[in-house]
C-alpha positions as CSV (number, residue, x, y, z in Angstrom):
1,X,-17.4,-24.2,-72.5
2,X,-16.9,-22.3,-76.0
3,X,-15.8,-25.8,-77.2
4,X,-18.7,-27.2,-76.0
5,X,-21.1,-24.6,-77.3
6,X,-19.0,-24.6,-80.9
7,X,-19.9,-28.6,-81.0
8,X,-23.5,-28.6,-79.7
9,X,-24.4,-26.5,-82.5
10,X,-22.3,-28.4,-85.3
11,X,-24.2,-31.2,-83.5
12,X,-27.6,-29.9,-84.5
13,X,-26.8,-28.8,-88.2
14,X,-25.6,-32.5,-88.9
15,X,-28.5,-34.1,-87.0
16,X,-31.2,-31.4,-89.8
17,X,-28.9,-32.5,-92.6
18,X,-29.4,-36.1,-91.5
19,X,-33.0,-35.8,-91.2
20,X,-33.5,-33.8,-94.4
21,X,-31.3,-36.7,-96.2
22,X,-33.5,-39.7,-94.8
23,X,-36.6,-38.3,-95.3
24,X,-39.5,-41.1,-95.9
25,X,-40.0,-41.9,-100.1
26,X,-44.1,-41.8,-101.0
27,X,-45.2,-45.8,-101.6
28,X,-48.0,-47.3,-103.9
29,X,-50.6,-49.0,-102.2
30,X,-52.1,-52.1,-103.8
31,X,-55.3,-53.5,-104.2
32,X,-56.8,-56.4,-103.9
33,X,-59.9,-57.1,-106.3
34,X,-61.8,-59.7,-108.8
35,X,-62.7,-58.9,-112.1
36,X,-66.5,-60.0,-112.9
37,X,-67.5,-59.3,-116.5
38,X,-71.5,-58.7,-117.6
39,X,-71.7,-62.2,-118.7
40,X,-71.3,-63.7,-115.3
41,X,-73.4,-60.9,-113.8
42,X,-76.4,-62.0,-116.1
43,X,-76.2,-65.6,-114.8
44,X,-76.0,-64.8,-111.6
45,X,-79.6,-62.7,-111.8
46,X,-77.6,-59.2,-111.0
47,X,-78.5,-56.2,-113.1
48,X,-74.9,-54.9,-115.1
49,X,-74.1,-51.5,-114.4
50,X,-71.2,-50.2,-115.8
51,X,-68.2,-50.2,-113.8
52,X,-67.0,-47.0,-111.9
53,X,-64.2,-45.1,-113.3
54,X,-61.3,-45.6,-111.2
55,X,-60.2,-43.0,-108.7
56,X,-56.4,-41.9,-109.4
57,X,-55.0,-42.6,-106.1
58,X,-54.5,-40.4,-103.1
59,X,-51.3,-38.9,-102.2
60,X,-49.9,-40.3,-98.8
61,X,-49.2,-37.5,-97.5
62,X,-45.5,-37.5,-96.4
63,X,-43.9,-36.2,-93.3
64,X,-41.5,-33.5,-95.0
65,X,-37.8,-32.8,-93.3
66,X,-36.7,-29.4,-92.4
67,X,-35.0,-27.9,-95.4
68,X,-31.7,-28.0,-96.5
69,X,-29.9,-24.8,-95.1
70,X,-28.3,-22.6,-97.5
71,X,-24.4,-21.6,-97.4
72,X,-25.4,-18.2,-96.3
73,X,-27.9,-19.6,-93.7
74,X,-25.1,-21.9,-92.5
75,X,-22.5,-18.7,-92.2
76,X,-25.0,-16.7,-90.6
77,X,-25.8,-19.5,-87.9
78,X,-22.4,-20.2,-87.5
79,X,-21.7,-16.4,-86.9
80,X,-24.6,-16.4,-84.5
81,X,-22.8,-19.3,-83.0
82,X,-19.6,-17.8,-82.6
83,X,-21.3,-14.7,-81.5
84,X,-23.3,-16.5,-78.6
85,X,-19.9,-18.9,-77.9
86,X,-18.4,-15.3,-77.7
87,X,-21.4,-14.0,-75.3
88,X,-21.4,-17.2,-73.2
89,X,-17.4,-16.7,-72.7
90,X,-17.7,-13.4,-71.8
91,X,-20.5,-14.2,-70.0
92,X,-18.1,-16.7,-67.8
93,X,-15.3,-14.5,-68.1
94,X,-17.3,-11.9,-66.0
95,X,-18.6,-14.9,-63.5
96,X,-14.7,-16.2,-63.3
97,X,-13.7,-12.6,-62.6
98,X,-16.6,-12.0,-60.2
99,X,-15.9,-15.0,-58.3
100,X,-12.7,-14.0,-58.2
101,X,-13.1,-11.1,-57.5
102,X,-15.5,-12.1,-54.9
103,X,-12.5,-14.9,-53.8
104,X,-10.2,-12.2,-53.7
105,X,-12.3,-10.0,-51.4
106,X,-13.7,-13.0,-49.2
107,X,-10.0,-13.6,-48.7
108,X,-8.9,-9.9,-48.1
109,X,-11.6,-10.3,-45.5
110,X,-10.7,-12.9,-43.8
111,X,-7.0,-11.5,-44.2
112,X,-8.1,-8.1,-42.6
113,X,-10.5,-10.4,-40.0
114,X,-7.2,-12.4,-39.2
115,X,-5.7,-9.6,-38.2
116,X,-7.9,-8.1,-36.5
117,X,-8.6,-10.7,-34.8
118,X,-5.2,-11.0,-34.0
119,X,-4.5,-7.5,-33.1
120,X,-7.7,-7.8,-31.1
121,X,-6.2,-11.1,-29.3
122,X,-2.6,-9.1,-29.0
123,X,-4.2,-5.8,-27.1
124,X,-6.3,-8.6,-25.2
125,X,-3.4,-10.2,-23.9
126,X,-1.4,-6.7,-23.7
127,X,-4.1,-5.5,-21.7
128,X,-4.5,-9.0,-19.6
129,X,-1.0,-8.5,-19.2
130,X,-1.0,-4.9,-18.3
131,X,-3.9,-5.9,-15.5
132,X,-2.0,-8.7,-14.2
133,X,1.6,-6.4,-13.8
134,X,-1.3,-4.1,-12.6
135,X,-2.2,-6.3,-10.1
136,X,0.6,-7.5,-9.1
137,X,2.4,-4.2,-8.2
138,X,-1.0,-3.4,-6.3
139,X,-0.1,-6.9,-4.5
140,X,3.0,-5.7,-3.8
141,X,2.5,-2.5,-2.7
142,X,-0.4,-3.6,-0.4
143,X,2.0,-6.0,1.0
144,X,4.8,-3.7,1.8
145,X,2.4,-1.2,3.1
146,X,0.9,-4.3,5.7
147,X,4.5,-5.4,6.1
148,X,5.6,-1.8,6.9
149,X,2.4,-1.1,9.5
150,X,3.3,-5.0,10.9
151,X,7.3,-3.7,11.3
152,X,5.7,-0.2,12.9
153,X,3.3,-2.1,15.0
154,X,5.8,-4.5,16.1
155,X,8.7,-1.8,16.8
156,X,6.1,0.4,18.9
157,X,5.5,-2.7,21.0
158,X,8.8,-2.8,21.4
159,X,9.8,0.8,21.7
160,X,6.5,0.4,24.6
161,X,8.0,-2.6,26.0
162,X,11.6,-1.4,26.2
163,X,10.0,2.5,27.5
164,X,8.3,0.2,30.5
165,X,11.2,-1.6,30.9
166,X,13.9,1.7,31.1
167,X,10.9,3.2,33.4
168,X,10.6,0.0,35.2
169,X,14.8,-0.4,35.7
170,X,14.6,3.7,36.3
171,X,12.6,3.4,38.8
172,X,14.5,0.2,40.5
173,X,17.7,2.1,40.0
174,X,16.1,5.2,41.7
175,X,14.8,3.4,44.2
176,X,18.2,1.5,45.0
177,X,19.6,4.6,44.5
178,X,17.3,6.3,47.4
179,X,17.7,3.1,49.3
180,X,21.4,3.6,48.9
181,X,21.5,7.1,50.1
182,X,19.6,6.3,52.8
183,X,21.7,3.8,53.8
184,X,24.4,6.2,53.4
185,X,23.2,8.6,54.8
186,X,23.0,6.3,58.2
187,X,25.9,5.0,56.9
188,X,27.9,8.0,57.4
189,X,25.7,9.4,60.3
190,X,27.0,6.1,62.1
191,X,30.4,6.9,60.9
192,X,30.5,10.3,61.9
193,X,29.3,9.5,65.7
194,X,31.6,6.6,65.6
195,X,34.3,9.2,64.3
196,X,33.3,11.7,66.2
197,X,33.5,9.5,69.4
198,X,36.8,8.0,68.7
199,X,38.3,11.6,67.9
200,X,37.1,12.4,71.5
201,X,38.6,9.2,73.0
202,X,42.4,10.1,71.1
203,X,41.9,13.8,72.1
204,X,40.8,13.2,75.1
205,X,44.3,10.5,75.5
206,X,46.3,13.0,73.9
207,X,45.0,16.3,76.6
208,X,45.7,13.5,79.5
209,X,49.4,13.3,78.1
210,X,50.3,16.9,77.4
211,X,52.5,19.0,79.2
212,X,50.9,22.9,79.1
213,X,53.4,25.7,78.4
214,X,53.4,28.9,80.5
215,X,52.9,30.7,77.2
216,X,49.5,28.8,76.5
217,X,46.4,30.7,76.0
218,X,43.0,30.0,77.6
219,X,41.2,29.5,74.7
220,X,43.8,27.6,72.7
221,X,42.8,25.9,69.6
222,X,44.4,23.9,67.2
223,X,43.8,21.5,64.2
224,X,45.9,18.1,64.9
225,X,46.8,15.8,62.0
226,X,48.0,12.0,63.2
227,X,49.4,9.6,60.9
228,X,48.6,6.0,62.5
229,X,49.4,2.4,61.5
230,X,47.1,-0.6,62.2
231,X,46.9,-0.7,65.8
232,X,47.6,2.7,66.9
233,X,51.1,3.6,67.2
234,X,51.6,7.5,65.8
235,X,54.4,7.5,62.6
236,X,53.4,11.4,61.8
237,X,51.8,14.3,63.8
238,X,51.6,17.4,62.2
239,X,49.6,20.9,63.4
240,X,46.9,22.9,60.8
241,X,45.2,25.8,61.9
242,X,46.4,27.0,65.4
243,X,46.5,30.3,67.6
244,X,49.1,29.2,69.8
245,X,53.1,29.8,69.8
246,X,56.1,27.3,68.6
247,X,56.3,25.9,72.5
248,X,52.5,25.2,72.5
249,X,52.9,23.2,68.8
250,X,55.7,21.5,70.4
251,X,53.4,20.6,73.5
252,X,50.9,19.5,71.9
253,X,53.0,17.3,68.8
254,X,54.9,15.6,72.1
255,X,51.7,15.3,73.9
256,X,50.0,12.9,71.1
257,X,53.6,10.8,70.6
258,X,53.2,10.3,74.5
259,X,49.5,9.2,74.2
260,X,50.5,7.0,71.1
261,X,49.5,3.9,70.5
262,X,46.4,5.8,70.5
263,X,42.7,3.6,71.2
264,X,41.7,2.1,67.8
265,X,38.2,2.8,66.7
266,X,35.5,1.0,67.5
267,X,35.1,-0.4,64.1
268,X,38.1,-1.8,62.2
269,X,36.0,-0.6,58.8
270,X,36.8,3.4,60.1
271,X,40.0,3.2,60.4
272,X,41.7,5.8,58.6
273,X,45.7,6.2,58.1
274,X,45.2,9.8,59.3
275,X,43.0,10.9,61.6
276,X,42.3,14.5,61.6
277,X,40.8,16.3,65.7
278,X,40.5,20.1,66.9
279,X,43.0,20.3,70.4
280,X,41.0,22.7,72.6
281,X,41.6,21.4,76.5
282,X,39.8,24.8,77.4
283,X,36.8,23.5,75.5
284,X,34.4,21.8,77.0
């Protein structure tokens, strides 16, 4: 641009020193005329008057050309040229730095907008992030907590099912168990008549086959204990309890080898290896 502005105005001082040095040179004009002399006048009936003077002629006036600048003029309009080249470079110095200045703080701006925007974008997706981990540990929890209640639900439906079932197979067993005793209980009442009959049936075998002592007391008493074998026959007899002397325990063990075999009981399911009766002939 100071180039520019340096040329432009050498431009205009040779363009005035060109005008000033073709300027336009005055011309003569001519004129056409005839010259008549008095004579000629006279014989053509026309009074002579003397002839005008002649007029000195005009001046054109001439377009004049700026004047030729002076050294100093030329040095000081140079100066003033230099001056204003200085001016207008300063002038676009300033605008250069402005706009860079301006460039420089558009792009620190749109640097510092970057990153904002990208810290902006990095907390958004930290914080998207932080929801979704958020929400998916509330998932989770929510999940174990329904698959907990599902597990308690579905182990007190069983701890019901297996509580109706114990009470259910309690009360089977305790009825079996009642049944049981009952049946038991006429299980061994029938086994105690049918024992208590077929004690009376050998006692009564054995009191048909004794012998009594002189030394035998009236209200003799004694506990008998028979070893038998399938069928009757006596192996064993042995006495318990009894308030009788040795010749009445004598009596009484030859008294149940004589009644031996001894009846079987009525049921082959009673039989016992020993049989256990009270000898008391006195008794009724």
């Amino acid at each position: 641009m100071s180039v520019l502005l340096h040329g432009t105005i050498i431009g205009l001082l040779g363009y005035g020193w060109w005008r000033y040095e073709h300027r336009p040179v005055p011309r003569s004009v001519s004129i056409d005329a005839t010259v008549v002399d008095a004579h000629t006048l006279k014989g053509l009936g026309v009074a002579h008057k003397p002839a005008p003077k002649p007029q000195p002629p005009q001046p054109v006036s001439v377009p004049q050309g700026p004047p030729m600048p002076t050294p100093q003029e030329l040095a000081l309009r140079q100066q003033e040229a230099q001056a204003e080249a200085t001016r207008v470079a300063a002038a676009q110095a300033e605008q250069k730095r402005l706009r860079q200045q301006r460039a420089e703080a558009k792009a620190q701006g749109q640097a510092t907008a970057k990153a904002e925007a990208k810290a902006q974008a990095k907390a958004k997706a930290e914080a998207e992030a932080r929801a979704k981990a958020k929400a998916k540990a509330r998932a989770r929890k929510l999940a174990e907590q329904r698959r907990k209640r599902e597990e308690a639900k579905k182990l007190a439906a069983e701890r019901k099912l297996a509580a109706e079932r114990a009470a259910k197979a309690r009360a089977e067993r305790i009825a079996q168990l009642r049944q049981a005793l009952q049946e038991d209980a006429q299980s061994n009442a029938h086994m105690r008549t049918a024992m208590a009959g077929w004690a009376t049936e050998v006692k009564q075998r054995v009191e048909a086959a004794w012998i009594k002592p002189p030394s035998a007391r009236s209200n003799l008493s004694c506990t008998v204990r028979v070893v038998l074998v399938p069928g009757g026959a006596v192996t064993n007899v042995s006495l318990g309890q009894c308030n009788g002397d040795e010749a009445v325990r004598e009596s009484i063990q030859a008294a149940v080898y004589r009644a031996s075999p001894l009846p079987p009981p009525p049921d082959p399911d009673l039989y016992h290896q020993q049989l256990n009766f009270v000898f008391a002939p006195n008794s009724p």
